[in-house]
C-alpha positions as CSV (number, residue, x, y, z in Angstrom):
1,X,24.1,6.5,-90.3
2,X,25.6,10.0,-88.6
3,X,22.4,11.6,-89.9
4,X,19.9,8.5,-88.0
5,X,22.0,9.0,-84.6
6,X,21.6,12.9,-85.0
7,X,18.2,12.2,-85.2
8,X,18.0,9.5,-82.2
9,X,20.0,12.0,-79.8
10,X,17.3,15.1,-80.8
11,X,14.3,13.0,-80.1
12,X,15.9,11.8,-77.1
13,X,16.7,15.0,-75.3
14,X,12.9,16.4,-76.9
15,X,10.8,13.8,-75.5
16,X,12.7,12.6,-72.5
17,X,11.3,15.6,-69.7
18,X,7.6,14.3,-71.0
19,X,8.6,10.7,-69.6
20,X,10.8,11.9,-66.7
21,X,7.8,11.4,-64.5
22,X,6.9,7.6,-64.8
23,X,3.9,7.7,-62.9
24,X,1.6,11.0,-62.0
25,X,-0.6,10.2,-59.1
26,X,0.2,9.2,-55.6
27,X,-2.1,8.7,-52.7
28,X,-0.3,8.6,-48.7
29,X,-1.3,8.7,-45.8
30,X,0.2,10.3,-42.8
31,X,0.7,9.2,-39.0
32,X,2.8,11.2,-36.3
33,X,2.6,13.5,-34.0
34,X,1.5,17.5,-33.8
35,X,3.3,19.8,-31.3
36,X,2.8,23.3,-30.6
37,X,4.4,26.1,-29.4
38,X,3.2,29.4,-27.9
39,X,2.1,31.2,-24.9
40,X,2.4,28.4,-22.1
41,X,5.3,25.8,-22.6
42,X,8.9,26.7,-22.8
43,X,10.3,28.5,-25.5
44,X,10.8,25.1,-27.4
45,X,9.1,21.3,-28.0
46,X,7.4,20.4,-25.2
47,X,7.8,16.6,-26.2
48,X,5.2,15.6,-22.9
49,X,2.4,17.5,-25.0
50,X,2.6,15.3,-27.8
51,X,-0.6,14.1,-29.5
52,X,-1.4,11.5,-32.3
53,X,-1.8,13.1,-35.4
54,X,-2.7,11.4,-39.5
55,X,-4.3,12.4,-42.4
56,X,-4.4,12.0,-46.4
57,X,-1.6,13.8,-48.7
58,X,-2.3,13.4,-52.6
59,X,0.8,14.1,-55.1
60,X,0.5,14.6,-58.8
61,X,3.9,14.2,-59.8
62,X,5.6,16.6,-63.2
63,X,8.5,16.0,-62.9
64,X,11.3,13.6,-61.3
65,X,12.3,16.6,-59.1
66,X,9.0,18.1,-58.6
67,X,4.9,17.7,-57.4
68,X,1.8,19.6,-56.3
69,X,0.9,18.2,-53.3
70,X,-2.8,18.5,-51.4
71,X,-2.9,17.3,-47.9
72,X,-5.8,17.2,-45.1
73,X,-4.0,16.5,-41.7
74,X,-6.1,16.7,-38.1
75,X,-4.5,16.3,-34.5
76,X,-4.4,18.0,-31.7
77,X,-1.9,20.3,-29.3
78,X,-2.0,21.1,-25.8
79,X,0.0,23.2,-23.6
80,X,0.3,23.2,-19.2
81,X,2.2,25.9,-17.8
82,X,3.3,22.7,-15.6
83,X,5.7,22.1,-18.0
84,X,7.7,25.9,-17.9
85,X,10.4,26.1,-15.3
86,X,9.6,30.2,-14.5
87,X,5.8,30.4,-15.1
88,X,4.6,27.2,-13.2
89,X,2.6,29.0,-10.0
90,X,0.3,30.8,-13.3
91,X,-1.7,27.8,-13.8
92,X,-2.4,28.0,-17.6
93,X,-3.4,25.3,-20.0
94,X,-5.3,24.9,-23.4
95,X,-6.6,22.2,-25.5
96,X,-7.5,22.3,-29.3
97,X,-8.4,19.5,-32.1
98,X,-6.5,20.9,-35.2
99,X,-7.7,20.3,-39.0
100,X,-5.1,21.4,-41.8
101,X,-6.2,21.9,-45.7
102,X,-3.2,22.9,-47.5
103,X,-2.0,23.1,-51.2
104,X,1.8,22.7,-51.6
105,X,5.1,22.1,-54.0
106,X,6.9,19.8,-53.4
107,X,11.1,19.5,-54.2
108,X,13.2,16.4,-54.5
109,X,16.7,18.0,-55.4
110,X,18.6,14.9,-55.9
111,X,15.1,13.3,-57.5
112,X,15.8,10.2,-60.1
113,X,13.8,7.6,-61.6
114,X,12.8,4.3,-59.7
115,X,12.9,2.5,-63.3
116,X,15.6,2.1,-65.6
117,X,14.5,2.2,-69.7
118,X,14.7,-1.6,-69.7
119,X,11.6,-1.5,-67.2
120,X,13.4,-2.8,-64.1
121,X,12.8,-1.2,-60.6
122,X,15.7,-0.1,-58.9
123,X,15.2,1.2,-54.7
124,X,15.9,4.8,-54.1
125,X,16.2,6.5,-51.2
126,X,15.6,10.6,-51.5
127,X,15.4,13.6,-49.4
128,X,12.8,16.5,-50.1
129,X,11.5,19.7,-49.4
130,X,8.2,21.1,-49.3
131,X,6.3,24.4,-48.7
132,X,2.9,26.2,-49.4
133,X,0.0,27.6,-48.0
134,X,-3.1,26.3,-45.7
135,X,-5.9,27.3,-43.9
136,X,-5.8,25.6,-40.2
137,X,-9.3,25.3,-37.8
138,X,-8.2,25.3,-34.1
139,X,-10.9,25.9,-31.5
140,X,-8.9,26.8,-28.4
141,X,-10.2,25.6,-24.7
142,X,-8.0,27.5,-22.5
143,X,-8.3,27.8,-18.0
144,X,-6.5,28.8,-15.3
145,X,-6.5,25.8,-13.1
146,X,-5.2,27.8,-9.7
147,X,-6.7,26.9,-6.2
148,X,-7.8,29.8,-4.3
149,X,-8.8,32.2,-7.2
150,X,-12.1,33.8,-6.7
151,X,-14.6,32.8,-8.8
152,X,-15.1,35.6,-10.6
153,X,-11.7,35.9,-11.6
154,X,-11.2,35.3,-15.1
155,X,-7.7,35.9,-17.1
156,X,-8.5,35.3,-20.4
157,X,-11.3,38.0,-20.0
158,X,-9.2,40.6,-22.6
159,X,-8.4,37.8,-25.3
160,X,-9.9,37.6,-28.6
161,X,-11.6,34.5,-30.0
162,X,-9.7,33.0,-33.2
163,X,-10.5,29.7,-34.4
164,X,-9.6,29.9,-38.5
165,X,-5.5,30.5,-39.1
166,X,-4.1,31.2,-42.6
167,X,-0.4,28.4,-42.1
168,X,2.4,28.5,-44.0
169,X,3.5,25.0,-43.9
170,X,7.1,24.3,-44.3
171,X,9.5,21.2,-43.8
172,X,11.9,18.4,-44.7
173,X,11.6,14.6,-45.7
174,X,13.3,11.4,-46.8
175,X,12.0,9.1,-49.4
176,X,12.1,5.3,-49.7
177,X,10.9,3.9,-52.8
178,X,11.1,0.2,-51.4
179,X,8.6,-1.2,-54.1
180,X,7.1,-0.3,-57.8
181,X,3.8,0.1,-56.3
182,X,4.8,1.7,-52.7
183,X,7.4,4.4,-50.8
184,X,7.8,5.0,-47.4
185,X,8.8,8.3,-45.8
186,X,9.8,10.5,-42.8
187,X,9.2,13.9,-42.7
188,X,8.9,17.0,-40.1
189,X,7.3,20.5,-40.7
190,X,6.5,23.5,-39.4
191,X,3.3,25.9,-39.8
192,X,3.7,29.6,-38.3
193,X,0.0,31.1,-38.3
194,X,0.7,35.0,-38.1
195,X,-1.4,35.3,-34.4
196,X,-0.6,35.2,-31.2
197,X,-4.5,33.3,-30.6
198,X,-3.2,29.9,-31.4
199,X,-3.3,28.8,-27.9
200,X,-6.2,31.1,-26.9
201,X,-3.6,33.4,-25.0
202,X,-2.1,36.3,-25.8
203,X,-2.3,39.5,-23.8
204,X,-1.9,37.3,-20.7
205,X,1.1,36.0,-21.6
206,X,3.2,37.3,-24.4
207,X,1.5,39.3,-27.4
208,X,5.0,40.4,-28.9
209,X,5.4,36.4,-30.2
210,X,3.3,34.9,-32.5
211,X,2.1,31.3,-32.2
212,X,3.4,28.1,-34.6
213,X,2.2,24.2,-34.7
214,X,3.8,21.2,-36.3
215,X,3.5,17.7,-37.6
216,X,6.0,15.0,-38.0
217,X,5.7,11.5,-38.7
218,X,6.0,8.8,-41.4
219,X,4.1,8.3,-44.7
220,X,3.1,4.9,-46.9
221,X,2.4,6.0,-50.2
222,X,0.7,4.0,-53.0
223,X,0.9,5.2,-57.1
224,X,-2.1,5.0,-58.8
225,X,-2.0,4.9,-62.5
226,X,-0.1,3.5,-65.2
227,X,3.9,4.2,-65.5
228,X,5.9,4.2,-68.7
229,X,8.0,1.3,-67.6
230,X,6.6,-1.5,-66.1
231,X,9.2,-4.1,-63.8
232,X,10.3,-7.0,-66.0
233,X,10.4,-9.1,-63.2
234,X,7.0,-8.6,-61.7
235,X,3.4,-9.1,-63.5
């Protein structure tokens, strides 16, 4: 009998990583906003420039704690030196549509299962971190809306042209498995792009600080796929 539960106890702690993940894939999609910050507003969120941002994330999911996540996310950001409280009379503004492709890992430090071994779903609620890499497409519309200047005059005359960014996206969520099938979520990141172009402007304004974008919003995620442990009370 000592010898059987010896036994039990090995295979238990052998085989239980391979089922900590019940489920493997997970398809969301994402709806906030996108924000940036550069050149033109204040050195912080200008929460007026705004825009409606969404996209597709997929997950494949290891481990309780940990995933690979793929995401495409497109918005928008904007700036109006309107907004700044010393740089008003200079007339600035810029426009871009934004697509992000990036490949990430995903961390849920205090990550559990949603299923007990008896197959019964139990709500969770989680935080988690994520961070990787991404390539972001930007074309930047930028003017100098001033009454008065000559026609000729032209500010952005010395700026480069950059549309492709390499992004490092970074950020923080909170999970809520509310359902075997489905989990909500909130999350909020940040993506510095290494150039001062983001915004189109850069030796007219300030070429010493480099340019950053983000996203925050909700998610609704669906798993796809069979789990080890189906909920006894449901079909």
């Amino acid at each position: 009998m000592k010898q059987l539960v010896i036994l039990f106890l090995c295979l238990h702690v052998c085989f239980l990583p391979g089922l900590q993940a019940q489920y493997q894939h997970e398809w969301s999609v994402f709806l906030g906003m996108s924000n940036y910050q550069g050149d033109l507003p204040e050195p912080h969120i200008e929460l007026l420039e705004s825009r409606l941002a969404g996209g597709v994330i997929y997950r494949w999911h290891g481990h309780d704690q940990w995933a690979l996540r793929m995401q495409v996310l497109g918005g928008r950001i904007s700036g109006d030196d309107r907004h700044a409280r010393y740089r008003s009379s200079r007339k600035f503004r810029f426009s871009a549509p934004l697509i992000e492709t990036a490949v990430m890992a995903e961390w849920k430090p205090f990550g559990r299962e949603s299923h007990y071994f008896v197959g019964r779903f139990r709500p969770h609620i989680g935080p988690y971190l994520f961070a990787g890499v991404g390539i972001t497409y930007a074309p930047s519309k930028t003017e100098c809306y001033r009454e008065g200047k000559p026609p000729e005059y032209d500010p952005f005359s010395r700026e480069m042209k950059q549309s492709w960014f390499l992004a490092l996206p970074y950020g923080v969520g909170l999970r809520f498995d509310v359902h075997p099938d489905l989990s909500l979520g909130l999350e909020v990141g940040q993506r510095p792009v290494f150039s001062d172009l983001l915004d189109g402007v850069s030796n007219s304004g300030n070429p010493d600080r480099d340019d950053w974008y983000m996203f925050s919003g909700i998610t609704l995620s669906w798993i796809i796929g069979s789990r080890k442990f189906r909920d006894l009370n449901g079909p």
